[in-house]
C-alpha positions in Angstrom: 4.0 11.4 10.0 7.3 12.0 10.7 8.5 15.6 12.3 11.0 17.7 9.9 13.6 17.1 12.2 13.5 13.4 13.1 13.2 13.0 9.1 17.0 15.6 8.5 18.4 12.9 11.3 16.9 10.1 9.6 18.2 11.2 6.1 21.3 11.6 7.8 21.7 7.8 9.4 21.1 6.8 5.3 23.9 8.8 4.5 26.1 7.3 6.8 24.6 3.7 6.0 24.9 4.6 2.5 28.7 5.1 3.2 29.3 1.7 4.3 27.5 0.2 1.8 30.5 0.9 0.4 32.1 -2.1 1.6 29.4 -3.7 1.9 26.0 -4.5 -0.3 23.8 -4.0 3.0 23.4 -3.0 6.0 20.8 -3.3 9.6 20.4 -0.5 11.5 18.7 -2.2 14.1 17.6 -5.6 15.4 13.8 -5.5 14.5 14.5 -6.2 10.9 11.9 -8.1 9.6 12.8 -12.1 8.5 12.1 -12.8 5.2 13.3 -12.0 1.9 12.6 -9.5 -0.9 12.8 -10.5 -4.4 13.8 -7.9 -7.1 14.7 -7.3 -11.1 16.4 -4.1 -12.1 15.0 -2.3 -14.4 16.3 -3.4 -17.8 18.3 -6.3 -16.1 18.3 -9.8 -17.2 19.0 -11.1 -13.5 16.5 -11.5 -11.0 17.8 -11.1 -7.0 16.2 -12.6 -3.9 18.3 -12.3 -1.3 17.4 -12.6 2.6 17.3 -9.6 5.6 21.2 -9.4 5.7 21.7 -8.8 2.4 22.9 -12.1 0.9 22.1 -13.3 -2.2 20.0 -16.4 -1.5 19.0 -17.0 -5.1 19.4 -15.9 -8.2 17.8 -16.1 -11.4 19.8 -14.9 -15.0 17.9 -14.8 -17.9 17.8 -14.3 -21.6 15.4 -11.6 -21.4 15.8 -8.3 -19.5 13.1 -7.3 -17.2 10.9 -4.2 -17.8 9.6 -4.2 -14.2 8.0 -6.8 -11.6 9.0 -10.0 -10.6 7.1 -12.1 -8.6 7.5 -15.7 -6.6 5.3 -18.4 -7.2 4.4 -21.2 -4.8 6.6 -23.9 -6.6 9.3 -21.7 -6.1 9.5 -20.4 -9.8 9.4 -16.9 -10.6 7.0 -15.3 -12.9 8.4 -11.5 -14.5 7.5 -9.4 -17.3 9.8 -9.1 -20.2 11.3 -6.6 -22.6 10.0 -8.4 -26.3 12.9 -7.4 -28.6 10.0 -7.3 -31.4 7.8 -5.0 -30.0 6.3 -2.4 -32.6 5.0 -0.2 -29.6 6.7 2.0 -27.2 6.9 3.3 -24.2 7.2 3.8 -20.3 8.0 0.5 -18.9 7.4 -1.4 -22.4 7.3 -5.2 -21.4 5.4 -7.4 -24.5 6.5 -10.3 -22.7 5.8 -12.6 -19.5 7.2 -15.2 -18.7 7.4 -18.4 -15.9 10.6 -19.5 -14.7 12.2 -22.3 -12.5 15.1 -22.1 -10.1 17.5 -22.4 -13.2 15.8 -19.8 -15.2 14.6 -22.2 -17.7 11.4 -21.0 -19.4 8.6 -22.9 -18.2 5.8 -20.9 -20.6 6.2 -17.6 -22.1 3.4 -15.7 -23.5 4.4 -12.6 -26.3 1.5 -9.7 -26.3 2.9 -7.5 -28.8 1.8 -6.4 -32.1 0.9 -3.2 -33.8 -2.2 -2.6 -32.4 -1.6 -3.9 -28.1 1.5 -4.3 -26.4 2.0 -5.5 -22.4 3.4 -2.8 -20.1 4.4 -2.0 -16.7 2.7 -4.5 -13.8 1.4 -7.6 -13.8 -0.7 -9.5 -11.5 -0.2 -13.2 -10.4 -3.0 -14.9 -9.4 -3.5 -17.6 -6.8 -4.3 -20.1 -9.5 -1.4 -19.4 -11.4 -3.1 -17.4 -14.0 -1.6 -14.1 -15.0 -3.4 -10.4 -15.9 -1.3 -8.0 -17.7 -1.3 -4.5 -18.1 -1.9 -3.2 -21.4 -2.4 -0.9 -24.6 -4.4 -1.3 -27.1 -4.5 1.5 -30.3 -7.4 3.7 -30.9 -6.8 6.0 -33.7 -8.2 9.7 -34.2 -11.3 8.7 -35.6 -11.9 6.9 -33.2 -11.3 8.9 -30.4 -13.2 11.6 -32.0 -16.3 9.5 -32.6 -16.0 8.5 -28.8 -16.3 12.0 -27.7 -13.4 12.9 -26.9 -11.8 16.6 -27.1 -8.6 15.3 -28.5 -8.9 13.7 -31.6 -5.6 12.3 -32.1 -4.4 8.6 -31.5 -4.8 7.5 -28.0 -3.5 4.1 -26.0 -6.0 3.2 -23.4 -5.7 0.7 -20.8 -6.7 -3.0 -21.2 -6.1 -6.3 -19.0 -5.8 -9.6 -20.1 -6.0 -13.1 -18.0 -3.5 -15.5 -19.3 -3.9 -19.5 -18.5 -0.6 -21.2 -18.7 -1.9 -24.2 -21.6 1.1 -26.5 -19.9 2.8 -26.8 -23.3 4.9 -24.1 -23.1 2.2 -21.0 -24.1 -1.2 -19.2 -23.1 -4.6 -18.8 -23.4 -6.0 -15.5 -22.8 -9.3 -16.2 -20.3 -10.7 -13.3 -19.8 -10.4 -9.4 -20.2 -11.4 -5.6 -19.4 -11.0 -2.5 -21.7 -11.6 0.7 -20.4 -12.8 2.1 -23.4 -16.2 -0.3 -22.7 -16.3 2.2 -19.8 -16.2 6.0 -20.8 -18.4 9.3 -20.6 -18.1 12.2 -21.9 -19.9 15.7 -21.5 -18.2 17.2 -24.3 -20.5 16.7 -27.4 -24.5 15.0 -27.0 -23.9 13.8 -30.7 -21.3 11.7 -30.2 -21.0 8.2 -28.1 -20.7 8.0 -24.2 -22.6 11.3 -24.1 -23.6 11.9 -19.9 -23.7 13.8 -16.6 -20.6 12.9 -15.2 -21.4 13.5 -12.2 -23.6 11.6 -11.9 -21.8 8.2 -13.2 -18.5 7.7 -10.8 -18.4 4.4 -12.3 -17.5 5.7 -16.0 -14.1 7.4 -16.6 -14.2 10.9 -18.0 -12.4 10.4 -21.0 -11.8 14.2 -21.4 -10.2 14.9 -17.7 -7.1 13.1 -18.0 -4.6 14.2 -20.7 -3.7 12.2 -24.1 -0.4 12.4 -25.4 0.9 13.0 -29.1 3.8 10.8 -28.9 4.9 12.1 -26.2 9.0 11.2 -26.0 8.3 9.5 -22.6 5.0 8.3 -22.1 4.4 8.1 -25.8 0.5 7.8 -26.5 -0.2 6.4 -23.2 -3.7 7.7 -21.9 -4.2 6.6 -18.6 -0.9 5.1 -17.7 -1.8 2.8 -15.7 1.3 1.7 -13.9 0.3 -1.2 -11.0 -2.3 -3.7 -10.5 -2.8 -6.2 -7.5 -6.0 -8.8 -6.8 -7.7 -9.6 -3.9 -9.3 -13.3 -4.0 -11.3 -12.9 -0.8 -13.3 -10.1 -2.4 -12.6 -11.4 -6.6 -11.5 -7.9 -7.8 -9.0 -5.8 -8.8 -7.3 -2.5 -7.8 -5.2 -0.4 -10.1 -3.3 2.9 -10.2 -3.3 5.8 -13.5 -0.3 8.1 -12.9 -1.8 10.6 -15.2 -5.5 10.6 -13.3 -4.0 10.8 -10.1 -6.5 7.8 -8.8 -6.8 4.3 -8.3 -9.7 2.1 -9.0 -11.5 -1.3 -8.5 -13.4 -3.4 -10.9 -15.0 -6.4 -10.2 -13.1 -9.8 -12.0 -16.2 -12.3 -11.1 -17.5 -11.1 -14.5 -16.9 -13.2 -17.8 -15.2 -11.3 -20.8 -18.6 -10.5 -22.0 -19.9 -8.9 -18.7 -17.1 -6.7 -18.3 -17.7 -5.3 -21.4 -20.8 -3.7 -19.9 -23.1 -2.4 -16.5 -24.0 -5.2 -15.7 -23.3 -8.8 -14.1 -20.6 -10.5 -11.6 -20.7 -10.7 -8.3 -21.2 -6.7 -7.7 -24.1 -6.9 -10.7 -22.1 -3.9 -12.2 -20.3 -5.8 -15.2 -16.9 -4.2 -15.6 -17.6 -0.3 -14.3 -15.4 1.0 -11.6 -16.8 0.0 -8.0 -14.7 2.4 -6.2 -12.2 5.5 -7.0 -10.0 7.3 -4.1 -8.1 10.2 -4.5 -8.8 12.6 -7.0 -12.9 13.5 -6.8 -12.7 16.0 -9.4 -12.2 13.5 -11.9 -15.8 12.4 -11.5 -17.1 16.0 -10.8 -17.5 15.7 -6.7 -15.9 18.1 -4.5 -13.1 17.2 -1.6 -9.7 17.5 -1.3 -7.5 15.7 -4.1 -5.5 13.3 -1.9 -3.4 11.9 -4.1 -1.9 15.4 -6.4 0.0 13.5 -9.0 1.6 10.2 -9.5 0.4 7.1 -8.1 1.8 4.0 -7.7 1.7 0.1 -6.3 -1.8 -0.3 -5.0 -2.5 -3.1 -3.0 -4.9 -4.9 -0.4 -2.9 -5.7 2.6 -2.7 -9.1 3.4 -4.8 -11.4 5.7 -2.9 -11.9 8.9 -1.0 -8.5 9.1 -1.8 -4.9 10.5 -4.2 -3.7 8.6 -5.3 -6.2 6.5 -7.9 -6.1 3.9 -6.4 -2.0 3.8 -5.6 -0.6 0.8 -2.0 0.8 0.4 -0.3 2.5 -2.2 2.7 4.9 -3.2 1.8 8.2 -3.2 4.6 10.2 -5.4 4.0 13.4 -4.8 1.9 12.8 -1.2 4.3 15.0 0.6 5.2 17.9 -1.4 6.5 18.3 -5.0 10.2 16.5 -3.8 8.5 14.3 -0.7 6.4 11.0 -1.3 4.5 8.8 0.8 3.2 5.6 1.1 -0.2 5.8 2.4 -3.6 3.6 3.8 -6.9 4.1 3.2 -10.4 1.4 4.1 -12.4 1.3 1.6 -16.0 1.7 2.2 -17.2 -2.1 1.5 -20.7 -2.3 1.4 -21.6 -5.8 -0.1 -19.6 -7.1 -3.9 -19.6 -2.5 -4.1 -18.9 0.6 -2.5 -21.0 2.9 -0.2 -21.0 6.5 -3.0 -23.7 9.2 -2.2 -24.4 11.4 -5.0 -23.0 14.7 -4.9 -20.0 13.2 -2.7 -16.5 11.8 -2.6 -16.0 8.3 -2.5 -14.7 7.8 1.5 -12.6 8.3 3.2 -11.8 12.0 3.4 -8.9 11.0 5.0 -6.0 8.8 5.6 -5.5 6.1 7.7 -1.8 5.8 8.1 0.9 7.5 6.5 4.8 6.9 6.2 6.6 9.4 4.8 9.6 8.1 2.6 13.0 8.7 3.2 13.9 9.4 -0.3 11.5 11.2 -2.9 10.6 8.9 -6.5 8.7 10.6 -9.1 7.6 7.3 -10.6 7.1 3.5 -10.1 8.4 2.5 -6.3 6.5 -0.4 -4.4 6.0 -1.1 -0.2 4.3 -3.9 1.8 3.4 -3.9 5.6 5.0 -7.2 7.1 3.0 -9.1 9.9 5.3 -7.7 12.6 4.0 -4.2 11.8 7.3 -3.1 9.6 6.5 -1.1 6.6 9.1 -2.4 3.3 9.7 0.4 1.0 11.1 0.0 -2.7 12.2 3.3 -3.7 12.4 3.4 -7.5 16.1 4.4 -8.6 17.5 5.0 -5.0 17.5 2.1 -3.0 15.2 -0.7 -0.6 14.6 -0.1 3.3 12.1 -1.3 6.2 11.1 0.8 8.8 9.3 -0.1 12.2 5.6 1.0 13.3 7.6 4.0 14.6 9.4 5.0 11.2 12.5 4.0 12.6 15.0 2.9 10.4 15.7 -1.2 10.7 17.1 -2.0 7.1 18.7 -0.7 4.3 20.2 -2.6 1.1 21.7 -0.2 -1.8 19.5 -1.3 -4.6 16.5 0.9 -6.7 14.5 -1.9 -8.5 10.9 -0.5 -10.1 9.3 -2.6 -8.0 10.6 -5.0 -5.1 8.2 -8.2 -3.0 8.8 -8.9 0.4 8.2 -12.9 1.1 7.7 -14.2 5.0 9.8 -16.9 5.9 6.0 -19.4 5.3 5.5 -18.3 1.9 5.6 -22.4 0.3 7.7 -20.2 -2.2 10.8 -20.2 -0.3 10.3 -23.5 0.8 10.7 -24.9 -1.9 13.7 -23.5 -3.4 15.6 -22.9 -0.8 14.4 -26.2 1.4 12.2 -26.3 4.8 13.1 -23.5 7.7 14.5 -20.9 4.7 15.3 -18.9 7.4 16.5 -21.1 10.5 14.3 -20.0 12.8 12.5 -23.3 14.5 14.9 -25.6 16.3 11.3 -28.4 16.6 10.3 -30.9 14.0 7.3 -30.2 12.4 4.8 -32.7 14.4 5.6 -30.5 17.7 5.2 -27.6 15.6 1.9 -28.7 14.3 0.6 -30.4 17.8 1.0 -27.0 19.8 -1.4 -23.9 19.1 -2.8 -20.4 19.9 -6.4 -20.3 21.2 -8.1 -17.8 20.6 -6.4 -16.2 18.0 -6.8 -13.0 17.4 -7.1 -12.5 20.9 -8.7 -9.5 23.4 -5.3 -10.6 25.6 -5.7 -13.5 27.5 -5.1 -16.9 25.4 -4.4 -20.6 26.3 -1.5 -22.0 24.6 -2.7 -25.9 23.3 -0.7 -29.4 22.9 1.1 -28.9 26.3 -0.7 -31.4 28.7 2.2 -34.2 28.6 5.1 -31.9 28.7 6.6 -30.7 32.2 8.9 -28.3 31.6 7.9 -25.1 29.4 8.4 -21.3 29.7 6.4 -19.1 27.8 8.8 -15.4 26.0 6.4 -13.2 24.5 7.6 -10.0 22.2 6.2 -7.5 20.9 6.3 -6.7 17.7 9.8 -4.3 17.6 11.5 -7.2 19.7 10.9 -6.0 22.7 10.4 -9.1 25.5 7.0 -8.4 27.0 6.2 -11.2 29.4 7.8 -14.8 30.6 6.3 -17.2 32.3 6.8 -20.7 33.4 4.1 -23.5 33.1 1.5 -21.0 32.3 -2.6 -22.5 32.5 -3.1 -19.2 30.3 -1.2 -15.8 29.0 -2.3 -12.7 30.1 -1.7 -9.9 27.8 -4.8 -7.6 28.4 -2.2 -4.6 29.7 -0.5 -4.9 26.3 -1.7 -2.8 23.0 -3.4 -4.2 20.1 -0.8 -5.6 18.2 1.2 -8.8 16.7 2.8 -10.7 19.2 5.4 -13.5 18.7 5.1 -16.5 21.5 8.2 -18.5 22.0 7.3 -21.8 23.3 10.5 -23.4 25.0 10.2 -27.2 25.7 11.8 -28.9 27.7 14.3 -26.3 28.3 15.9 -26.7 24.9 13.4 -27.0 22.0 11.5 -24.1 20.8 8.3 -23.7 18.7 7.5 -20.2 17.8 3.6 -19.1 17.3 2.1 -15.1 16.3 -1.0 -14.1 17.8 -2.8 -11.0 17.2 -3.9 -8.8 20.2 -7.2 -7.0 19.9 -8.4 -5.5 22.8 
């Protein structure tokens, strides 16, 4: 957490940064920027950005359609975004109706319209690693309905659904699978009507009373839940998702079928489609602790394999500061098995965070971040602009632009490869079969590892640096590297061959 003054000085570099942005579209602070490039969509903007660590535009997509929040990059090199549908009969925050896949030229590859009276796609979406696609979205339930549900409020109400689209590769979409939170309620309200429970005693169910449903509200219209971000993990088959207006996030199991997650039971967890896990608002289920997350909620996601923290969950926390300060914050979640370690009468763990950075700039909704394999943390801040701070919170990027949502992508992701051809960001000066012939054993590492494929070479120093750039050890002809009086960490080994040629390799330090 940064001290209140070192956050008035930082405040006051973006000013100055903010000044020359100016004259120009970005600007590094430092030399530790991370290499890669983010991908972005304004909200309500038919073009699509992705543009590399200084700032230049390295690609960019214009469509027909504007965007109503994500965009992501797919492993061909297409992009995949949700949509503003000019039809739609529903409205809303973040009203999308739409997704669609594009390739480098922004020709529609399939589209896929979810819009009609009664359900209409919204907010974030969630691409998977087969190319499938899960949306984010309402569906109608009318007074009556709510009323016979148990519920307090008997006006209409929009909960939250998801959908898995197939591309059909004929232009379209078949949905595959779904979840629908109203399969999953409880209510203690009236023991005559349906979902009647203790609710403290079912964590798994949503309390359909505790969070608020709107009567057309002018901004969230009759969105219950609001869920506003979703992300998948494939390791673990499930799903993690955030509700702005329940101040929580939550993960269900996607190993069901359609049928299963209709109910308790089945998948890999054996729970059907109830909530495994919840974090950050216990009274919601009726257990006491501290609400950690005290209003909107944001962007959750597992950290990915390889990087600090991986298989962390991470996620922007609004309001995690104060009323004007937000956060984005990490949490491990208790994995016991396909479910969650829960004790009755408890909090889901843990009562505390792991890691927090406090923004620079304060967003009241939307807003995304990722934690880069060098340790950087890349924050989106909705309507002010993108920047990338070290492990340290120090400032290392900037770039004047406030997407919704923003992606980092490492110079491997097959993405950028192919559409912007191999090395997309000039960093190996060694064909591939050198890069490929020399390796890291063991890696991760508890400091000392062998670096492999150099028995018929004569000449070869060894540059390790940490991960803020900082030049940690050199050696010449090495047998082994000794690292054991470095910290746990993400190292990056330069291999230079031959005095010229140079392979680059990470290894992870974990003493």
């Amino acid at each position: 957490m940064l001290p209140r003054l070192k956050k008035q000085k930082m405040k006051m570099r973006i000013l100055l940064v903010a000044v020359a942005l100016l004259i120009a579209s970005s600007q590094l602070i430092g030399q530790t920027a991370f290499e890669g490039f983010a991908l972005y969509n304004g909200l309500g903007s038919n073009t699509s950005y992705l543009i590399d660590k200084d700032g230049n535009i390295a690609h960019n997509w214009s469509c027909a359609e504007s965007g109503n929040y994500g965009v992501k990059l797919t492993d061909s090199g297409n992009i995949v975004r949700g949509a503003s549908y000019s039809g739609n009969i529903l409205t809303g925050a973040a009203i999308g109706g739409m997704v669609q896949e594009l390739d480098p030229s922004a020709n529609v590859v399939w589209e896929y319209i979810y819009s009609d009276s009664n359900h209409c796609s919204h907010h974030d979406f969630c691409l998977m690693p087969n190319g499938n696609v899960i949306l984010t979205a309402w569906e109608v339930k009318t007074g009556a309905e709510m009323e016979a549900a148990g519920s307090t409020a008997n006006d209409e109400s929009w909960p939250v659904h998801f959908v898995e689209l197939q591309p059909d590769g004929a232009g379209s979409a078949n949905i595959v699978w779904e979840w629908h939170m109203w399969d999953h309620l409880i209510q203690d309200h009236d023991s005559t009507k349906a979902n009647y429970g203790v609710v403290a005693d079912n964590p798994q169910l949503m309390d359909m009373n505790v969070v608020p449903k709107f009567s057309n509200d002018e901004f969230f219209g009759y969105d219950w839940f609001h869920v506003n971000g979703i992300s998948y993990n494939e390791t673990l088959d499930q799903l993690v998702f955030t509700s702005r207006m329940g101040s929580e996030f939550y993960i269900i199991d996607h190993s069901t079928t359609t049928a299963e997650a209709a109910t308790s039971s089945g998948g890999n967890s054996g729970m059907g489609g109830d909530l495994l896990y919840r974090w950050g608002n216990p009274s919601n289920y009726g257990a006491p602790g501290a609400q950690m997350i005290p209003a909107a909620v944001h962007d959750p996601h597992w950290v990915k394999a390889g990087r600090p923290y991986a298989g962390y969950i991470q996620f922007f926390n609004n309001e995690g500061v104060s009323s004007n300060g937000s956060a984005v914050d990490l949490i491990l979640a208790p994995e016991s098995g396909n479910t969650y370690s829960w004790s009755p009468g408890t909090s889901y763990a843990p009562t505390a965070l792991t890691k927090r950075h406090e923004t620079v700039e304060f967003s009241s909704g939307q807003s995304a971040s990722d934690r880069m394999s060098n340790g950087n943390v890349f924050v989106a801040v909705s309507g002010e602009y993108m920047y990338e701070v070290d492990s340290n919170d120090n400032m290392v990027w900037q770039y004047n632009a406030g997407p919704a949502k923003a992606f980092r992508y490492e110079c491997d992701h097959p993405g950028l490869t192919a559409l912007l051809g191999a090395d997309p960001c000039n960093i190996l000066a060694v064909d591939d079969f050198e890069n490929e012939l020399i390796s890291i054993y063991p890696n991760p590492s508890r400091g000392k590892f062998k670096v492999g494929g150099l028995e018929s070479i004569n000449d070869v120093e060894i540059m390790v640096y940490d991960a803020f750039g900082s030049l940690v050890l050199v050696s010449r002809n090495p047998n082994s590297v000794d690292l054991e009086n470095q910290p746990n960490g993400l190292y990056m080994v330069n291999v230079i061959l031959e005095g010229s040629k140079l392979v680059r390799k990470k290894v992870v330090i974990m003493n």
